[in-house]
C-alpha positions, 0 to 999 in steps of 0.5 A: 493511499493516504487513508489506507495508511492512517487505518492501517496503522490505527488497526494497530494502536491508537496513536497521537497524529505526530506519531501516525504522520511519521509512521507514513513517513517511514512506510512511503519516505521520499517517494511521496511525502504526506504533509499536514495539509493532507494528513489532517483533512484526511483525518478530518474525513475518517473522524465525520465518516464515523471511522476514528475517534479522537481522544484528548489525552493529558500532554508530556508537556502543557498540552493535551494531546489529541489520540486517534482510534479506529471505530468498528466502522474503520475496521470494516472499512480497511478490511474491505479497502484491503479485501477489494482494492482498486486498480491503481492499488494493485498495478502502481508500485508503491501504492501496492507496498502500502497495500502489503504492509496492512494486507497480514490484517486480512483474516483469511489466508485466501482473501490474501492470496486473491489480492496476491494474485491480482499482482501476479497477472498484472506482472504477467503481462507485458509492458514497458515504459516505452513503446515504439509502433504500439509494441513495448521496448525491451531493455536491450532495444533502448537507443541510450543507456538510461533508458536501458537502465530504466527498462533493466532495473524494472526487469529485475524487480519484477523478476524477483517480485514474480519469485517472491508472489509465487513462493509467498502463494505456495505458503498461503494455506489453501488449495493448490495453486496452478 
């Protein structure tokens, strides 16, 4: 997810890597911080894979600052990344929130909508954080309150999510939607 965000925000503008590592910082936060000793080989690999460029730019100080850009080859790399994206980008929460925030790059609406969809039948089918004899434990079955919690929370959420990805389809131009 890291690369997914450093290309997606240079599809956006070029950015020195400061202002990049706080714009990852504002889009996952507390859940799962990115730290120089991720962000900077992360960079490292984009920069050899040929998907940034980096230029050096006079500082505000005495230093230079070091700019990144997207290539041509990091614009087809995120199209396809959003276009495509794994399993795990599709069924974990917050890796999916980083999906949508670069998904507006996609240009065809339908491109869009099948990303959408994916999601949708992910939360279509049932599942919980617990089980019991192979069958998922609903909210009010929970032996103890946060568990209950848990489960209510997350029912709620996905609840509201299900209404968003149905009206968020309707809108997609396109043909109906079943």
């Amino acid at each position: 997810m890291l690369e997914l965000s450093i290309l997606g925000f240079l599809y956006e503008e070029p950015l020195h890597g400061y202002e990049l590592k706080e714009r990852i910082k504002g889009l996952t936060g507390h859940i799962r911080p990115v730290s120089d000793g991720a962000l900077y080989p992360a960079i490292a690999r984009l920069v050899k894979a040929g998907a940034l460029e980096q230029r050096t730019e006079p500082g505000s100080g005495a230093a230079p600052r070091r700019i990144l850009s997207l290539t041509d080859t990091g614009r087809t790399d995120l199209l396809a990344r959003l276009r495509h994206p794994k399993d795990a980008e599709i069924t974990d929460g917050q890796r999916f929130f980083t999906l949508l925030a670069f998904l507006r790059h996609l240009p065809d609406p339908a491109d869009q909508a099948a990303v959408l969809k994916r999601r949708q039948v992910f939360l279509d089918t049932p599942a919980s954080f617990f089980y019991r004899e192979g069958e998922p434990v609903r909210a009010e079955q929970a032996g103890d309150p946060f568990r209950r919690g848990m489960l209510r929370i997350a029912r709620a959420a996905t609840a509201e999510e299900k209404t968003w990805l149905t009206e968020t389809l309707d809108q997609l131009p396109g043909p109906p939607r079943p």
